[in-house]
N, C-alpha and C positions, 0 to 999 in steps of 0.2 A: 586386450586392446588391439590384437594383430599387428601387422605390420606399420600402423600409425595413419596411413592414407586417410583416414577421416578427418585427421587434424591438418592435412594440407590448406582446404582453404583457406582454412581461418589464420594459421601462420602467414600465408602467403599473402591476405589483402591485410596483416598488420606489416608486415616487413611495404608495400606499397605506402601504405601511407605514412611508415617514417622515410620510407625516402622522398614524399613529396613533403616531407617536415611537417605535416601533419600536426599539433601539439595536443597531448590529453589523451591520444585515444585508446582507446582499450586495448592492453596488452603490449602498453606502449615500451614499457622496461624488459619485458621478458621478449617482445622483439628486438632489441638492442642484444638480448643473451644469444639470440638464433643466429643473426645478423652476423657478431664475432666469431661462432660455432661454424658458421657457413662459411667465413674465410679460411679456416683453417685447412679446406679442403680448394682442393683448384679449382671443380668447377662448379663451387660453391662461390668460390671469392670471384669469378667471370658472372656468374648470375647476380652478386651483389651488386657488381660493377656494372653492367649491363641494367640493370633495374631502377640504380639510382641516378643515371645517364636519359634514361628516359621510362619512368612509371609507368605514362598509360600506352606503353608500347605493349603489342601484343605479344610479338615476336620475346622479349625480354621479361616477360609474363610466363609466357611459357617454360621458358629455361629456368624460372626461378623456382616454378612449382616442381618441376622435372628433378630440382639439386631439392629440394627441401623433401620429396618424396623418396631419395635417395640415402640423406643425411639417418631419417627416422625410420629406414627400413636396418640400416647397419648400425644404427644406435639406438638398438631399444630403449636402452635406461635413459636416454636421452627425450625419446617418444615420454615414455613415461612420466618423466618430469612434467613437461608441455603439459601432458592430460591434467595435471594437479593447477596449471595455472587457467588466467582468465582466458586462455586460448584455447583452451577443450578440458576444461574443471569436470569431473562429473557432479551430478545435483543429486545422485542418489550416491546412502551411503553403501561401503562397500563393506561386506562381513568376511573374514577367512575364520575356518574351523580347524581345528586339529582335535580328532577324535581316537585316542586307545581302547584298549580293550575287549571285553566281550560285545557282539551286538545287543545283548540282553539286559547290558548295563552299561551303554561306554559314558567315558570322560569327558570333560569338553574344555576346550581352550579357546575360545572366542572373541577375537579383536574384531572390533567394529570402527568405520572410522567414515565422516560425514560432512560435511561443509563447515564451516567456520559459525554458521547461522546459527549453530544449536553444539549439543555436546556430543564428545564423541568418547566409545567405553568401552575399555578392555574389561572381560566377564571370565574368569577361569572357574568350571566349577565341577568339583570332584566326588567322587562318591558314586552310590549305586540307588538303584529305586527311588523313593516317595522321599527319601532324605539324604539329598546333597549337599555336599559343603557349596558354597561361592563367594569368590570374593571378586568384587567389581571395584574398578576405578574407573571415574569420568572425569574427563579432561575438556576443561572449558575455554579456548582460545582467545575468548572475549574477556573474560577475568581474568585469565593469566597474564595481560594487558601486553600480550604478542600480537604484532604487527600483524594483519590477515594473510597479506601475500607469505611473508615470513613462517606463517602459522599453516596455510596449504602447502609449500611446501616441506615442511619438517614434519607435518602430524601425521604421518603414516609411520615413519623412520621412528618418530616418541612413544606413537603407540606402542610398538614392535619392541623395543626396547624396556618400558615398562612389562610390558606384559610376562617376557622373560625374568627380568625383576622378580615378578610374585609367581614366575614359576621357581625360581633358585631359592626363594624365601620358604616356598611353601615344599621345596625337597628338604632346605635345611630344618623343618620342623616332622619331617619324615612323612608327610602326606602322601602316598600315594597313589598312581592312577590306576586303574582297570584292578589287575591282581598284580604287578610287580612296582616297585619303588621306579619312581621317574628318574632317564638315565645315569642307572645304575652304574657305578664305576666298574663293573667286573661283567657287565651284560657286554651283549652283541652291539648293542645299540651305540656303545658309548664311542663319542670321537676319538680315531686314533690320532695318536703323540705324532705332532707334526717333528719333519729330521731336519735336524740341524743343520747348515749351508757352510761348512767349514773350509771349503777349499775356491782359491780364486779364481780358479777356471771354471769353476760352478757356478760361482755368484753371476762370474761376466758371462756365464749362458742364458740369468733372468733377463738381460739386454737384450730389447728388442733390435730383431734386425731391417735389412731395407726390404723384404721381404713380408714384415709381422705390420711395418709400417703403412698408413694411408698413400696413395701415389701423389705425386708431387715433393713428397720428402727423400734429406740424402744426406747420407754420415757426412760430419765435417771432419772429422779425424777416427783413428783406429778407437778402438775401443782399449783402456788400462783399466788395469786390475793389480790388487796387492792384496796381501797378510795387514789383519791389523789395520793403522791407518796412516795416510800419507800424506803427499801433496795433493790429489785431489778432494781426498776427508778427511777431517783432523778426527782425535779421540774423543768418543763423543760420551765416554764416562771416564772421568779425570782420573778416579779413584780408583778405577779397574780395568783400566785401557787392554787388559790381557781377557778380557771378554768381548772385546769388540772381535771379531777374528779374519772378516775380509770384506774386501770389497770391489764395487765395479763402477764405469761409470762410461758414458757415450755421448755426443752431441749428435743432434739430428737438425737441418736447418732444411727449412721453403726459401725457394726463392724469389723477393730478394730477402723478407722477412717473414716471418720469423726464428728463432733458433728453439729446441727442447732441449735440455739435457737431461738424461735421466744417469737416475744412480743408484745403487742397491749394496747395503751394508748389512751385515750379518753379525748374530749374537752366538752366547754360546746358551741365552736361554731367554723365553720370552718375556720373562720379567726384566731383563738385561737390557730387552730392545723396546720394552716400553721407558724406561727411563731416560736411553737413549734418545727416544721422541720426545720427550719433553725436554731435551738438554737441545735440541734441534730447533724446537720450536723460540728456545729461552736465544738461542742464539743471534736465530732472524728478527726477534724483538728488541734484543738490544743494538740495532743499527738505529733506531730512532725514528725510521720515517716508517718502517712495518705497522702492516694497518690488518687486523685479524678479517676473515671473511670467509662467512657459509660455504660448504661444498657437501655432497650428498657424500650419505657415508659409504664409505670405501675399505677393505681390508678390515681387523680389529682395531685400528684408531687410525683416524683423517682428519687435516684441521690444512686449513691455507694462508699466507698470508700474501699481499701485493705492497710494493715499496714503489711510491711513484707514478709515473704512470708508465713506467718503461720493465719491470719487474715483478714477477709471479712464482711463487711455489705450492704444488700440494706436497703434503708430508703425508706419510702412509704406515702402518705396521702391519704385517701380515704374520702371526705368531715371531718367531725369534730373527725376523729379517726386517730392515727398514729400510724405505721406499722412497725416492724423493724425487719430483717433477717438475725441471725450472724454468720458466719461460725467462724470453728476452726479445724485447718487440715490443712496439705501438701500441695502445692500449690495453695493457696489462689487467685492468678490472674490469673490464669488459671481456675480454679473451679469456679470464680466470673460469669461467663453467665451459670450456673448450679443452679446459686441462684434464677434468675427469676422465673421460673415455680413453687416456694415456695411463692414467692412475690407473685404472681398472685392466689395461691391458698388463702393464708392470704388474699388478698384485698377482693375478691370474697366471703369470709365469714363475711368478714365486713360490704359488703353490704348488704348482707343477713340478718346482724342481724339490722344494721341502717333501714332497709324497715320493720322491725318488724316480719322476719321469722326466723328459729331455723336455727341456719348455718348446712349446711350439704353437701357442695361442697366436693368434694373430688379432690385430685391430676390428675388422671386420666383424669378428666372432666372439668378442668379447668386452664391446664397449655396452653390453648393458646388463 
């Protein structure tokens, strides 16, 4: 998609016409998503401000395409998103392949994926010559009586994920591709063991700093760390609080609002911090006004909730670390897809420092 500049227009005269209040028109919600996105950056929130002060000014036309050509050049995943909605959808399907083996006989892994109009089909199919194994799955967004919007963006992330699916189903039957068994536990191929984040000056190195952060942002206070868990996180497995093992945590605030805090907890193994998420999640649900909400996926488990309209978190796993991104500010469901590219910059340091390297991702380079 490159740098996104093709989706400028079209962003640019929907964000116009909800600021001229506009009602109905196309791309009228996923410009409310850009809108919040664009505040969170300074001269973003001057373009917003300046835009909805006066529309068909030229001059404020200009600045807004200027902040939105900028937003989508340093937030890829961001670009990308857009491209999947009514503001630059593609209308052809997209196919990726992953092919092993000989040229003489390779294997094929084939996700396909296509407008909501029609179906879209993960095709895995294995073997050699005139007789290959395959197994297809299609996926109908219309019968699965998924929202459209809802359904463009999640069916690429479904695909991908199914497709893995019957790639793990069809190892565990011992199918193999080309000439060696698909990743092998003892091959070259195979993922290595992500390292464990056991010491508190480590974990507080996955915090970002004012440096990793977008400009306009500025620590509110130093950054704390501890063993185990404290006053800034309780134990978040009751029964085995001696598996949690450390933690970190910083607030970042714009002026005059909004504030981030991020936070990063460590296990002593990743099935430890997967339940951890879910004791995270069980916690922000039982306040009573948490309200569960979409975010693209992030790390190996992401889920968000918003309480209010004053309050936002993403929750993150990144193997044996857990990840957490809290807003506080003004429109909190609307500023909630503003949270990922935070999320994404946190995970991205987390595995940096789990592979045994000094985090040093920054915002810029890692929100997509």
């Amino acid at each position: 998609m490159g740098d996104g500049r093709e989706l400028v227009p079209g962003v640019v005269g929907a964000l116009v016409r909800l600021a001229r209040g506009t009602p109905g028109g196309p791309g009228q919600a996923v410009a409310e998503v850009v809108r919040a996105r664009l505040r969170l950056m300074p001269e973003g929130a001057r373009a917003v401000t300046a835009i909805e002060a006066g529309p068909d000014h030229p001059g404020a036309r200009a600045e807004l395409a200027a902040a939105v050509t900028r937003l989508l050049a340093t937030d890829p995943g961001f670009a990308q998103y857009l491209a999947t909605t009514e503001l630059g959808g593609p209308t052809d399907p997209t196919t990726v392949q992953l092919r092993t083996g000989p040229t003489a006989g390779p294997s094929t892994v084939q996700l396909r994926t296509g407008p909501t109009a029609g179906p879209s089909t993960v095709q895995l199919r294995t073997g050699r010559g005139s007789d290959p194994t395959t197994v297809q799955l299609r996926v109908d967004p219309a019968t699965g009586g998924a929202r459209p919007l809802a359904a463009r963006r999640g069916n690429t992330g479904v695909l991908v994920t199914l497709a893995l699916v019957l790639i793990a189903a069809l190892v565990a039957l011992g199918i193999h591709l080309g000439s060696r068994p698909l990743l092998s536990p003892t091959g070259p191929d195979f993922a290595h063991a992500a390292r464990t984040i056991r010491d508190p000056s480590r974990a507080q190195s996955v915090l970002p700093d004012t440096a990793a952060m977008p400009g306009g942002w500025r620590v509110e206070g130093a950054p704390r760390s501890g063993t185990g868990s404290g006053p800034d996180v309780p134990c978040l497995l009751p029964d085995a609080c001696d598996r949690q093992l450390a933690y970190a945590t910083v607030t970042f605030s714009a002026t005059p609002l909004p504030s981030v805090q991020f936070t990063v907890v460590t296990f002593a193994s990743a099935e430890a911090a997967g339940r951890a998420f879910g004791t995270r999640l069980d916690l922000l649900d039982a306040r009573g006004d948490a309200t569960p909400a979409g975010v693209p996926p992030v790390g190996d488990q992401s889920a968000a909730r918003t309480r209010g309209d004053s309050t936002a978190e993403t929750v993150v796993r990144v193997d044996s670390t857990l990840l957490s991104v809290h807003y506080a500010g003004p429109g909190a469901a609307i500023a909630l897809p503003g949270l990922t590219p935070f999320a994404r910059l946190l995970a991205e340091r987390a595995r940096q420092a789990e592979d045994g390297r000094t985090p040093d991702a920054a915002f810029h380079a890692t929100a997509g």
